[in-house]
Residue, then its C-alpha position, 0 to 999 in steps of 0.5 A: x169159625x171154620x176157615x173153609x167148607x165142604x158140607x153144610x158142617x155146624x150150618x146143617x141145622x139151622x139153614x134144615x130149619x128155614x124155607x129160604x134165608x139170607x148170609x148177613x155180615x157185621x156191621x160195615x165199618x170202612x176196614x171192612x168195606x174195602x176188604x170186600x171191594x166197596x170204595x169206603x161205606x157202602x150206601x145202601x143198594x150198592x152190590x159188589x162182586x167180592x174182591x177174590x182173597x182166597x180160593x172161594x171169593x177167587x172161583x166166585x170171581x174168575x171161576x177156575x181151569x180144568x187141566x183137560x189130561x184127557x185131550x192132545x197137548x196144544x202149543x200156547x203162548x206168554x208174554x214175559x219180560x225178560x233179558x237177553x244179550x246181543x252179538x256185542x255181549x250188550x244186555x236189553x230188557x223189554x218183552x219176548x213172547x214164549x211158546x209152550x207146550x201145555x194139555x188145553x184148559x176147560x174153564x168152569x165159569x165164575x158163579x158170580x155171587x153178590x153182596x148187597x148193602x142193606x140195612x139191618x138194626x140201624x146199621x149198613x151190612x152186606x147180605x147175600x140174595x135170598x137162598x132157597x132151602x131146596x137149592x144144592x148143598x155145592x152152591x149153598x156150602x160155595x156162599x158160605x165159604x164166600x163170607x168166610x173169607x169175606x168177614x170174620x162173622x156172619x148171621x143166618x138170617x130170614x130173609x125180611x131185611x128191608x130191601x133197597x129201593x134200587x140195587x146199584x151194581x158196582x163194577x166200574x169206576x170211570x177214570x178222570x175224563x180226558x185223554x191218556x198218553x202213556x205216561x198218564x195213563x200208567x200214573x192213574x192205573x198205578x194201583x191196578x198195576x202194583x197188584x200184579x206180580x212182577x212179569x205180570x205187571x212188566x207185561x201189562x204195562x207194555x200193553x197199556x203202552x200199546x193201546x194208549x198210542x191210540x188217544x182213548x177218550x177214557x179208561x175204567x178199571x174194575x171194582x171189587x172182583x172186576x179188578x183185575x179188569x182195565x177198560x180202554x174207551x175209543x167212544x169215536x170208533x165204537x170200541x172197549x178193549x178189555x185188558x186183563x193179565x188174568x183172564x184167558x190171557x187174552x185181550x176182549x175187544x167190543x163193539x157196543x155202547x159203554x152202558x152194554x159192556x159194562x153190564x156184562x158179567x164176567x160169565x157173559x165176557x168168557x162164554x157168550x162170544x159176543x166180543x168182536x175180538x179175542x186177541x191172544x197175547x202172543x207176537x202177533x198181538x201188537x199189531x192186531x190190537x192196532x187193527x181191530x182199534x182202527x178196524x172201520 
């Protein structure tokens, strides 16, 4: 099978014979399952926004940056873990933000496709919705490219499978009720952290100290292509911080209840501005964090 798409290719025929139709994978063993982001085999309803592997699942989850050439260069700002020596030659390590000089960036927003557990010969796969033949090559040839990356095969299928009862959308695993200091919190989001790179993961923590001096009432992190998502719960004070390294390089701090935020999409996060707060991760961020947390 081809690695990777830019036209209908070997798929031409088949998908020019069918009024609609569905992608449909092997069956799910749990190897599987937790390559695409479920948490072991799925049950069936359950959907998922693939985990990002490759360039395909990544702009399905993050969507991608336009470098805007066209624009006047803008100063932006990084956090970075670094180095430097004081007046007696002693050396510190700890987190200095930077600013650069970088033309603006225009972000094409995630197209956001799902995979759904259903059932297909006795056996749970994961299909995609149903595609309509008169759709455009771009966004047919882009879920293509998605199960590419996600499965070693896939079927192209009528689109008569059984469908659930009820489709559960997977997106947030609530951490173990109670509170997190610092020290318990780092522990619990140590997987999410070792995905990161090295400064990234320096950064982060640092921001994940900051917040937690504020005792929230729980965390989430993100499940499959929402992994790169922490979410901090002050349920008293009405706020969910949203932390990511990835996304904006900002933080998103909302005014809702869990149930609302947590059915936002990634798409909804980005371009909606229906956040109380964007708080970018420059010099002022500590304390503005600490503000919009205590805000009344």
């Amino acid at each position: 099978m081809p690695k990777q798409l830019r036209t209908l290719s070997i798929y031409r025929k088949i998908i020019e014979r069918l009024a609609e139709f569905r992608l449909v994978s092997p069956p799910l063993m749990e190897q599987l399952a937790g390559k695409v982001g479920f948490d072991g085999i799925p049950s069936e309803g359950d959907s998922i926004l693939p985990v990002a592997n490759g360039p395909a699942t990544g702009f399905n989850a993050h969507g991608k940056e336009i470098i805007r050439r066209d624009l006047p260069i803008e100063t932006r700002s990084r956090m970075i873990h670094t180095s430097w020596q004081d007046w007696h030659g002693q050396t510190h390590y700890g987190i200095q933000t930077r600013n650069y000089e970088a033309y603006p960036r225009e972000l094409i927003p995630p197209p956001e496709e799902f995979v759904t557990a259903m059932r297909k010969d006795g056996h749970v796969v994961a299909a995609s919705r149903i595609i309509e033949c008169d759709e455009t090559e771009a966004d047919i040839v882009h879920l293509l490219n998605v199960f590419l990356e996600c499965f070693p095969s896939f079927e192209i299928v009528q689109p008569d499978l059984t469908k659930p009862t009820k489709v559960r959308k997977l997106a947030w695993k609530i951490l173990p009720q109670g509170q997190y200091p610092f020290e318990r919190a780092r522990q619990a989001l140590e997987d999410y952290l070792q995905k990161l790179s090295e400064d990234n993961r320096a950064t982060a923590t640092e921001r994940i100290r900051a917040i937690t001096r504020h005792s929230p009432d729980f965390i989430a992190v993100g499940l499959g292509g929402f992994s790169d998502y922490v979410v901090f719960g002050f349920i008293g004070r009405r706020r969910y911080v949203l932390e990511s390294p990835n996304t904006g390089n900002a933080t998103y701090i909302f005014r809702n209840d869990w149930e609302t935020v947590s059915r936002l999409s990634k798409r909804e996060i980005l371009q909606e501005n229906i956040e109380e707060a964007r708080l970018i991760h420059n010099s002022r961020w500590y304390k503005a964090v600490s503000e919009v947390i205590n805000r009344q």
